[in-house]
SEZABA-907001 format. One record per residue (C-alpha): x, y, z; residue in three letters. Coordinates in nm, 2 decimals, m for minus. Example, Ala and Ser with C-alpha at 12.3 -4.5 7.8 and 13.67 -1.06 7.14 Angstrom:
BEGIN
    east   north      up  res
    1.23   m0.45    0.78  ALA
    1.37   m0.11    0.71  SER
***
This chain:
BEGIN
    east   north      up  res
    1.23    2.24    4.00  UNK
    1.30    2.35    3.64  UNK
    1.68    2.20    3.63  UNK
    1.48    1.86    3.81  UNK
    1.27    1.84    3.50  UNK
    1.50    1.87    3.28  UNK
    1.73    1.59    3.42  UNK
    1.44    1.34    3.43  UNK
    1.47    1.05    3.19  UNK
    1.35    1.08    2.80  UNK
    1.10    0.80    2.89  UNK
    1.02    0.96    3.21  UNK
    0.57    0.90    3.25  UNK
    0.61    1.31    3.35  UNK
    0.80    1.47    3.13  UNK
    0.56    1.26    2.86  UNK
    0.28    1.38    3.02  UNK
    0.41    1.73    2.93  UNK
    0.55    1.71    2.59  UNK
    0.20    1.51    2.54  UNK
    0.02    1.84    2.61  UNK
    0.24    2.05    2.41  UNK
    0.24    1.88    2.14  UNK
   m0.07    1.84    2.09  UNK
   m0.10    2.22    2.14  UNK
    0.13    2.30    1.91  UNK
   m0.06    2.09    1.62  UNK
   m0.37    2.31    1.72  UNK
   m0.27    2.63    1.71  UNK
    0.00    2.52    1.38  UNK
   m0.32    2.44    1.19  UNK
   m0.51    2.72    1.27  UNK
   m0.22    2.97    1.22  UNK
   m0.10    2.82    0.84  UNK
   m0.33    2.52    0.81  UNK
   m0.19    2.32    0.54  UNK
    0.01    2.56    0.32  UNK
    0.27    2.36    0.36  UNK
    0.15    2.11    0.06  UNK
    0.16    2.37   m0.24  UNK
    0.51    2.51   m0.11  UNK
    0.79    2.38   m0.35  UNK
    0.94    2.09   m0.21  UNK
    1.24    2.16    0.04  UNK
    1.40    1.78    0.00  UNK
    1.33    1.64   m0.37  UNK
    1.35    1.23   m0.35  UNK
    1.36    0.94   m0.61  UNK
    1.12    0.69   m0.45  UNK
    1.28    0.43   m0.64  UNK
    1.62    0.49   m0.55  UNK
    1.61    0.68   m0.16  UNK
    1.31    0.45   m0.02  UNK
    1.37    0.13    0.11  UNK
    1.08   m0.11    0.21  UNK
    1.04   m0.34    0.52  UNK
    0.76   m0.57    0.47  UNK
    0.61   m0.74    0.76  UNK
    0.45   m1.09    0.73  UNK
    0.39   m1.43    0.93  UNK
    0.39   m1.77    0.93  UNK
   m0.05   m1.73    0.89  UNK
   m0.09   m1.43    0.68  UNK
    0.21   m1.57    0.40  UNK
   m0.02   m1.59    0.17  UNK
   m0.10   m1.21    0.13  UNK
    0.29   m1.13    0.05  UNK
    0.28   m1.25   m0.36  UNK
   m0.04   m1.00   m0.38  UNK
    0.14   m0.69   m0.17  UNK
    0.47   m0.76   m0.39  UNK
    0.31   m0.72   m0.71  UNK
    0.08   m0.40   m0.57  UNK
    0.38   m0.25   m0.45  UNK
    0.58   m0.31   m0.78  UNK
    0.28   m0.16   m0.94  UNK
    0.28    0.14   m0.75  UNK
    0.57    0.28   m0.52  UNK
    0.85    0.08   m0.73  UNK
    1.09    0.14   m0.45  UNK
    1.40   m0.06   m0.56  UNK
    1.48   m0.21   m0.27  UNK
    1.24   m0.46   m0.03  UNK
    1.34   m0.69    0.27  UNK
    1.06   m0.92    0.38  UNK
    1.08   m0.98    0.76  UNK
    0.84   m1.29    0.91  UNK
    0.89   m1.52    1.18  UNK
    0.96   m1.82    1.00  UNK
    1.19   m2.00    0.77  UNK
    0.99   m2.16    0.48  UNK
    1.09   m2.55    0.40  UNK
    1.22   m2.53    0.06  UNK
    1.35   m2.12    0.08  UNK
    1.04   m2.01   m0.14  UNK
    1.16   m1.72   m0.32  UNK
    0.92   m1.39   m0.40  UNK
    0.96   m1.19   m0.71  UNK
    0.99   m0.79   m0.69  UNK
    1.08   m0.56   m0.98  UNK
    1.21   m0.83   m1.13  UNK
    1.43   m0.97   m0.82  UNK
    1.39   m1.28   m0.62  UNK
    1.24   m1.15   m0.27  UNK
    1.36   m1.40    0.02  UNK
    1.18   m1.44    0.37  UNK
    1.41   m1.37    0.65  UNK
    1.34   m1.49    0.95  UNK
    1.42   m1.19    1.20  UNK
    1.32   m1.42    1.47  UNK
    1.61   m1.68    1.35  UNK
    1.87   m1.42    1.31  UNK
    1.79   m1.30    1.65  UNK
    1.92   m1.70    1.78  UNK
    2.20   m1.66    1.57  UNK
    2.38   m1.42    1.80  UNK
    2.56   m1.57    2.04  UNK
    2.44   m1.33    2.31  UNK
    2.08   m1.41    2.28  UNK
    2.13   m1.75    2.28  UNK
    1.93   m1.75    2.66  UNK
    1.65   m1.64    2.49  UNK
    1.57   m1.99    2.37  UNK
    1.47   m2.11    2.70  UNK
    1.19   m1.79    2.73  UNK
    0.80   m1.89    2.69  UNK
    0.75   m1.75    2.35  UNK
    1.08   m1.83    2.21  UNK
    1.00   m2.17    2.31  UNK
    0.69   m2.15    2.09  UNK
    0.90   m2.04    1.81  UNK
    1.09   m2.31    1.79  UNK
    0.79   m2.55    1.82  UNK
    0.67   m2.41    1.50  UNK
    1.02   m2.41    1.35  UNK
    1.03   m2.78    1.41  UNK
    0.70   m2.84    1.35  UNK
    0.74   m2.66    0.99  UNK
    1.08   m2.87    0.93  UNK
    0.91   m3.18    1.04  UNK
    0.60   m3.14    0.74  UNK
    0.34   m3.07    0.98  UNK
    0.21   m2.82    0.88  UNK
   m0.13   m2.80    1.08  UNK
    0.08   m2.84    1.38  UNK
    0.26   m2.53    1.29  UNK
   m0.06   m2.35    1.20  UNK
   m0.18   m2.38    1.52  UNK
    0.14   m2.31    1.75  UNK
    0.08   m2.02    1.51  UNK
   m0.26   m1.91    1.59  UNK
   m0.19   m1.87    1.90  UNK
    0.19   m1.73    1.86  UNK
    0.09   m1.45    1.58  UNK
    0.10   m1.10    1.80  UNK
    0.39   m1.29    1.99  UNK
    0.59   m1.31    1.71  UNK
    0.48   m1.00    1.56  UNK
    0.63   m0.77    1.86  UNK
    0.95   m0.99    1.89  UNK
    1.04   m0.94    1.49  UNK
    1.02   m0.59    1.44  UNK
    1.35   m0.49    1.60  UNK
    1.56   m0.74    1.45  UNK
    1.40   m0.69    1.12  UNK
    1.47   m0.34    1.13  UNK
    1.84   m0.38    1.21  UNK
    1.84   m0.64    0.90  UNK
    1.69   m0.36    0.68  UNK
    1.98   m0.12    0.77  UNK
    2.25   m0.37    0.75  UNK
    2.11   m0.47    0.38  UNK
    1.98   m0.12    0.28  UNK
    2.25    0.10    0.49  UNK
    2.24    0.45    0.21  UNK
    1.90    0.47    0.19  UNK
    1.71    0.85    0.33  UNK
    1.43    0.65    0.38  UNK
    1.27    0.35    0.53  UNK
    0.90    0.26    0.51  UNK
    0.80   m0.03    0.75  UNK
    0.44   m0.18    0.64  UNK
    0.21   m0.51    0.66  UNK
    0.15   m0.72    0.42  UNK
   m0.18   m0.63    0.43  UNK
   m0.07   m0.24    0.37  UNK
   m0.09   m0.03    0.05  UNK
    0.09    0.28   m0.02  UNK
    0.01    0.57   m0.28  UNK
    0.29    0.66   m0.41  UNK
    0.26    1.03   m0.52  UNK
    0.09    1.08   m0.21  UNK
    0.40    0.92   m0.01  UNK
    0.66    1.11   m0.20  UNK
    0.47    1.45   m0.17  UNK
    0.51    1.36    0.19  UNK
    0.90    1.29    0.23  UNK
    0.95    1.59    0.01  UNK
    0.86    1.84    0.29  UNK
    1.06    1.60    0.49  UNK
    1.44    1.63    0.59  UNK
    1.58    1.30    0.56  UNK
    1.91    1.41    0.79  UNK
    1.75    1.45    1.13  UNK
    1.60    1.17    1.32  UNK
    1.20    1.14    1.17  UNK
    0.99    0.88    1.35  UNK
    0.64    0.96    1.16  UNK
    0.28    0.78    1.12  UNK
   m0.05    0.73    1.25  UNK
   m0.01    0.79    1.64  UNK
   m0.21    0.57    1.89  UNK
   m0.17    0.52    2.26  UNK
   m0.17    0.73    2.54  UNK
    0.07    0.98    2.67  UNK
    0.34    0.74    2.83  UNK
    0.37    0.59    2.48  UNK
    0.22    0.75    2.18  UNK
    0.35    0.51    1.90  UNK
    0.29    0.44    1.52  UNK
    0.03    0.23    1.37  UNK
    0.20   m0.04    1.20  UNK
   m0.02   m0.10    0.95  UNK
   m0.04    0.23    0.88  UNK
    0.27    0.20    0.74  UNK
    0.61    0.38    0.99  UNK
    0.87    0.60    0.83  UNK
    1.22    0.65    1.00  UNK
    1.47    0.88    0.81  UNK
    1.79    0.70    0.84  UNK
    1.99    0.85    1.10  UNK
    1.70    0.70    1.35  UNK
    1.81    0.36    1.24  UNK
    2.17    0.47    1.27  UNK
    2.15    0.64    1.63  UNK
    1.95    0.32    1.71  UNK
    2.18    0.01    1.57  UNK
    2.47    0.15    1.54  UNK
    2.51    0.39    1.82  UNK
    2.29    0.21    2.09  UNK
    2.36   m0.15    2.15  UNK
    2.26   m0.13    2.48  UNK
    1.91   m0.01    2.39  UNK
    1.88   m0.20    2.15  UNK
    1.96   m0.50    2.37  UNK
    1.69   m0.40    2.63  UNK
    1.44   m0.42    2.33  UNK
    1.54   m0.77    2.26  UNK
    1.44   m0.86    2.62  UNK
    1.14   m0.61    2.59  UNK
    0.98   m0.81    2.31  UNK
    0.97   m1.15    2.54  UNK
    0.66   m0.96    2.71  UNK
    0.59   m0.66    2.50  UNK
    0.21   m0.74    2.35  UNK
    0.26   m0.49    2.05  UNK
    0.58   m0.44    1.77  UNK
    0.50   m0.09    1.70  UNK
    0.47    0.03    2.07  UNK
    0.81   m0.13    2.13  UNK
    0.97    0.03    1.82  UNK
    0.83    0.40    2.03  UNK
    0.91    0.31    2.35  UNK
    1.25    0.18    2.22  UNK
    1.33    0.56    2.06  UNK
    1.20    0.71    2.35  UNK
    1.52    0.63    2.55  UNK
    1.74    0.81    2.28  UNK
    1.48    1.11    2.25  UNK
    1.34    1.04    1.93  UNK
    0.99    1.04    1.95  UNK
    0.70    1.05    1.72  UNK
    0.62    1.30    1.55  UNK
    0.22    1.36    1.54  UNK
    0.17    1.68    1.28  UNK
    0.14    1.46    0.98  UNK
   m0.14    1.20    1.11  UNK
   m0.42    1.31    0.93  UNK
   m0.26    1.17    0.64  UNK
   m0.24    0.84    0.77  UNK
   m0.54    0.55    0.69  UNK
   m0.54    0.26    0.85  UNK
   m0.87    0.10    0.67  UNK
   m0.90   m0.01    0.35  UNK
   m1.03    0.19    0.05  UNK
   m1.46    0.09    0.11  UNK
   m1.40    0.14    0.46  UNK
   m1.16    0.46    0.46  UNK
   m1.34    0.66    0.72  UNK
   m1.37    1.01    0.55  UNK
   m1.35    1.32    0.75  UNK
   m1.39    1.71    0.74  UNK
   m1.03    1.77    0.93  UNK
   m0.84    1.58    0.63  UNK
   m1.09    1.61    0.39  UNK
   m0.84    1.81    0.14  UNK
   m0.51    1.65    0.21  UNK
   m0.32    1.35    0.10  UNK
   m0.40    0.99    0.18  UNK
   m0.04    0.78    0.19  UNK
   m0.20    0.44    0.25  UNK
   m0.45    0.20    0.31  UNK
   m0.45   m0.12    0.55  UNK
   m0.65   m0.42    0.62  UNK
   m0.68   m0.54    0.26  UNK
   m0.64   m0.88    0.36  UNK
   m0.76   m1.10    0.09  UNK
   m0.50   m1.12   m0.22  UNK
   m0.76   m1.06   m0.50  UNK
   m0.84   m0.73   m0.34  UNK
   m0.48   m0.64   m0.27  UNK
   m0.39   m0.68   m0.69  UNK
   m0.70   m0.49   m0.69  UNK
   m0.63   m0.24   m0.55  UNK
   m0.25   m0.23   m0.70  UNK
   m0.44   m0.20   m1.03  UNK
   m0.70    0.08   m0.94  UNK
   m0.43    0.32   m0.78  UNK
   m0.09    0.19   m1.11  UNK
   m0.12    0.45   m1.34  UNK
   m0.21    0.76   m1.08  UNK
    0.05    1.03   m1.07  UNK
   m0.11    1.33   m0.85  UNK
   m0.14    1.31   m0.51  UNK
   m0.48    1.11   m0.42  UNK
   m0.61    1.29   m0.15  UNK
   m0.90    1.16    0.06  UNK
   m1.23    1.30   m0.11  UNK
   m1.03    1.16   m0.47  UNK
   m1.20    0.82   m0.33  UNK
   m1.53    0.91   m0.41  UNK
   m1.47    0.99   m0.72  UNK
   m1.19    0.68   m0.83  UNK
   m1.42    0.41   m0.70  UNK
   m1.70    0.56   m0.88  UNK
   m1.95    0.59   m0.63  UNK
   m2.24    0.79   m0.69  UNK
   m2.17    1.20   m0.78  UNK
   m2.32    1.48   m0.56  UNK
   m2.59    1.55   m0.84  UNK
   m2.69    1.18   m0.79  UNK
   m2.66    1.14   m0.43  UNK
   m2.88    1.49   m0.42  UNK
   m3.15    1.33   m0.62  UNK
   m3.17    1.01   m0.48  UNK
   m3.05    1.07   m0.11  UNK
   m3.16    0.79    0.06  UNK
   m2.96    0.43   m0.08  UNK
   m3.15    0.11    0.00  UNK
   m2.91   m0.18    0.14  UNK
   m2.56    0.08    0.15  UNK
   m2.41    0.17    0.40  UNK
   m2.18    0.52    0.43  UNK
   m2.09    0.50    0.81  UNK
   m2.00    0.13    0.88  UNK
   m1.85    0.05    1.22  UNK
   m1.97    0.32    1.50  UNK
   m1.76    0.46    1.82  UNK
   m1.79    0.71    2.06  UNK
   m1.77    0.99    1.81  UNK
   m2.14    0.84    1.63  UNK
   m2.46    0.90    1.78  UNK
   m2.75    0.66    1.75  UNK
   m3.12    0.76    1.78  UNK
   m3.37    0.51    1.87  UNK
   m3.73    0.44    1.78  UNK
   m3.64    0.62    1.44  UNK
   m3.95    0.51    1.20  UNK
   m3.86    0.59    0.87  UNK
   m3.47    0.63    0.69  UNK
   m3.66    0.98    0.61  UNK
   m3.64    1.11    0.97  UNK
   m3.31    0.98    0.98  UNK
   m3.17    1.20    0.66  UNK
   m3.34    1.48    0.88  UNK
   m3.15    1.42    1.18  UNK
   m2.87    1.42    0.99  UNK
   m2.88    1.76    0.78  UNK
   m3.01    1.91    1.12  UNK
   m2.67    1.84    1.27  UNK
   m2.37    2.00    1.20  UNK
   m2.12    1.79    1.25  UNK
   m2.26    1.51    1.04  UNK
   m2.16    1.39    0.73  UNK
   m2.29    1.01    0.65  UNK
   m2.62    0.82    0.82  UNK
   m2.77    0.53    0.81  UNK
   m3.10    0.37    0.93  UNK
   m3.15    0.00    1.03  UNK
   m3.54   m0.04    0.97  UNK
   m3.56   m0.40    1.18  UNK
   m3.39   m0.22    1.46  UNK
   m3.54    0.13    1.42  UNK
   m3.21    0.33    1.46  UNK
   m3.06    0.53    1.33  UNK
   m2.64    0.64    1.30  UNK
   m2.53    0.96    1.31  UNK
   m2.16    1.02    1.19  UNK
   m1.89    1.29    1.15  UNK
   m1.78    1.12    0.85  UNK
   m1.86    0.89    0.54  UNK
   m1.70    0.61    0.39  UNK
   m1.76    0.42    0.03  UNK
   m1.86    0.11    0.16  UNK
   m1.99   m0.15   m0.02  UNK
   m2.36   m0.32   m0.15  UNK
   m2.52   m0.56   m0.02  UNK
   m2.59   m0.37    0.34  UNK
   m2.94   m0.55    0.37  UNK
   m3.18   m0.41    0.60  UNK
   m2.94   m0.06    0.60  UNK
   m3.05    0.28    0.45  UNK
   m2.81    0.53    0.43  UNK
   m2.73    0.86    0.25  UNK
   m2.44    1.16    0.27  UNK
   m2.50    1.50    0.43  UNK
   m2.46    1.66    0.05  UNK
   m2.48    2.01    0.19  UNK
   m2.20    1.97    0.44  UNK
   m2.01    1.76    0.14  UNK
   m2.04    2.07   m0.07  UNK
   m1.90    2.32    0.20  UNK
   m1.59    2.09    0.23  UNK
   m1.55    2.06   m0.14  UNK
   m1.55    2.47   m0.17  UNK
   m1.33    2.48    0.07  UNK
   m1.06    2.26   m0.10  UNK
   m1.08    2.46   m0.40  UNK
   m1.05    2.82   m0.17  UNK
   m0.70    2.64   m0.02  UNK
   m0.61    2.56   m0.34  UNK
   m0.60    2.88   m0.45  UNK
   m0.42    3.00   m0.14  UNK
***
C-alpha cells in the first residue's frame, strides 16, 4: 500500500488530501515550537530588490486605467528594475508606460499565445473567439464595442494570460532570483517584501502567497501578489513543454489564472508553500482585516486599490518607509485614533472597525444601545473590533479590526483596547526574544 502511494500522480486528489493534512500540521506545531523567530535571525540569502526582482504586472483591456497609478507607486516604492506588463490586448497606437525612467510596453500574452504556430487551433475555441472580437473591435475604433465583449470576457482572459505572460517574463527577465506576479490593483511594501525573500532561498523551486482553495488545489491569491524563485519558471518553460502545453488548453475552460498557475506546478511537484500566509493581505490599507495570529509580523502587500488617486496615494504614504511595516504599523501610519484615545472615547459614532462580516463574526440581535455592544465585546475573548447598527439593532462581533473609514452612518463601533494592549505586549516580549 505504501509503494502504491508513493507511485500515485503529483496531482493525485489523495495524495493532496494527505500532504493537505500535513501541511497544515506542520504550520501548527512549527508555530508553536519557534513561532516567528525566524524574522530577527540574520538573513540567510541577502538580495538587491532593484537588481534580483523582476515584476509581472497583470492588467486588462477594463482595468487599463489603474496601470499609470501602479507604475508610479511601484517606482515609488519597490524600485525593482525590471517590469513586464502582461494584458490581453494590444492598444491602437502602442501606448507606452513610463517606469524608473523607461518606456513600459503592454504585451499582449494573449497575442503572443496566436503567434505560435502550434496554437494556431486555438482561434476557433469560444473564448479565443471573443478575443479576437475585441481585438477587431479595438482596431476598428469601437471602442464601446470592445468594452463590452470585455465585460463579459475579463476573468476569461484573465486565466488564459497568465501562463504565457509568465513565459514572456522569463524569456525577457531570464537572471533574475525572483519574480513577483501582482494586479494592477496590488501594492507591495518593500522592506517588508525583501525581509521576506531574505529568509528565502532563491535556488530551489519557491511557489509562495496567500493560499486559497481546497485540498485538490490550494493555490495563490493573485492579487495578493505570487512569488516563484526562478528555477520554478525554468523547470516549468524550459524543461516542461508538455505541461506547459496542457495549460494552454487548460486555460480555454479554467475559470481562475492563479488556480491554473497551482494546478500547472502540481504536475512537476512544486507546490505551494503555505508557512508564510499570514503575511499576505489581500484588502487594501482601510479595509486590511487586522488579526491577533499576524498581529506582529510583516505585511508584504495590499490589494484592491482600485481607483488611481488612491493607488499614488498609497505610493506616497508607504515612499520614504524603510523598516519592515508590520500589520499593527497601520494604526499608527494612517493615524487613526491612539489607544489613550480610543480608551477614552471608546464608542466612535458613524466608523466602522469590522466592515464586511463572515462566518468567523458573530451578530447579536435586538442589541439596544452601542453600550451593550462594547460589553459583548470585552466579555469575549476572541474579539477584537465591534460595531452596532442602531436602525437594525445589532450588533458585530469580530476577531479582528480594521482602519476603515468615516462616514459609516448609522454604525457605532469601537476596539477591544484591553485585548489590543495584550497583543501589543506581546510584540514587544518577541522582540526581545
Amino acid at each position: 500500500a505504501a509503494l502504491v502511494f508513493v507511485l500515485l500522480p503529483n496531482d493525485s486528489p489523495v495524495w493532496l488530501a494527505h500532504r493537505f493534512n500535513a501541511t497544515r500540521l506542520g504550520i501548527y506545531l512549527h508555530s508553536s515550537s519557534t513561532g516567528d523567530t525566524w524574522l530577527n535571525l540574520p538573513p540567510a540569502f541577502p538580495i538587491n530588490i532593484t537588481e534580483d526582482v523582476g515584476l509581472i504586472v497583470k492588467t486588462g483591456y477594463g482595468t487599463q486605467h489603474r496601470l499609470p497609478a501602479a507604475l508610479e507607486a511601484l517606482e515609488m516604492g519597490l524600485a525593482s528594475q525590471d517590469i513586464v506588463a502582461i494584458a490581453d490586448f494590444t492598444p491602437i497606437d502602442e501606448k507606452l508606460y513610463r517606469y524608473n525612467g523607461k518606456d513600459v510596453q503592454l504585451h499582449d500574452a494573449l497575442g503572443m499565445m496566436l503567434e505560435d504556430e502550434s496554437l494556431n487551433w486555438m482561434r476557433s475555441t469560444p473564448r479565443f473567439e471573443k478575443y479576437l472580437k475585441m481585438t477587431t473591435a479595438i482596431a476598428d475604433g469601437k471602442l464601446k464595442v470592445a468594452e463590452e465583449i470585455c465585460k463579459s470576457f475579463g476573468w476569461e482572459a484573465d486565466a488564459m494570460k497568465l501562463i504565457p505572460g509568465l513565459k514572456y517574463a522569463l524569456d525577457l527577465m531570464p537572471q533574475k532570483k525572483w519574480y513577483i506576479l501582482m494586479d494592477d490593483d496590488t501594492y507591495i511594501i518593500k522592506p517588508s517584501m525583501r525581509l521576506l525573500l531574505q529568509h528565502l532561498d532563491p535556488d530551489v523551486p519557491q511557489y509562495v502567497g496567500n493560499p486559497v482553495g481546497d485540498y485538490k488545489a490550494r493555490f495563490a491569491h493573485g492579487g495578493s501578489s505570487i512569488i516563484f524563485s526562478r528555477p520554478v519558471l525554468q523547470k516549468l518553460f524550459v524543461q516542461s513543454p508538455k505541461v506547459v502545453s496542457a495549460a494552454y488548453s487548460a486555460s480555454l475552460t479554467e475559470t481562475w489564472g492563479d488556480k491554473l498557475v497551482a494546478t500547472t506546478l502540481l504536475k512537476l511537484g512544486i507546490y505551494l508553500d503555505e508557512r508564510y500566509e499570514r503575511l499576505f493581505n489581500g484588502e487594501s490599507p482601510l479595509s486590511t482585516r487586522i488579526r491577533p495570529d499576524r498581529f506582529c509580523l510583516p505585511l508584504v502587500a495590499f490589494h484592491s486599490i482600485k481607483d488611481p488617486q488612491r493607488m499614488r496615494e498609497v505610493g506616497n504614504t508607504f515612499t520614504d518607509v524603510e523598516e519592515p511595516v508590520r500589520w499593527r504599523d497601520l494604526w499608527k501610519i494612517y493615524q487613526a485614533s491612539g489607544l489613550g484615545n480610543m480608551r477614552a472615547r471608546p464608542i466612535r459614532k458613524d466608523e466602522d472597525h469590522v466592515g464586511p462580516i463572515d462566518e468567523s463574526t458573530a451578530t447579536l440581535t435586538g442589541v439596544d444601545e452601542a453600550e451593550a455592544c462594547l460589553n459583548a465585546c470585552g466579555k469575549r475573548s476572541g474579539c477584537l473590533a465591534w460595531a452596532w447598527d442602531a436602525k437594525e439593532r445589532s450588533c458585530c462581533i469580530s476577531p479582528w479590526m480594521i482602519l476603515g473609514e468615516q462616514g459609516s452612518q448609522g454604525t457605532y463601533s469601537g476596539i477591544n483596547t484591553r485585548r489590543l494592549e495584550e497583543l501589543m505586549d506581546g510584540c514587544q516580549r518577541n522582540s526581545r526574544t
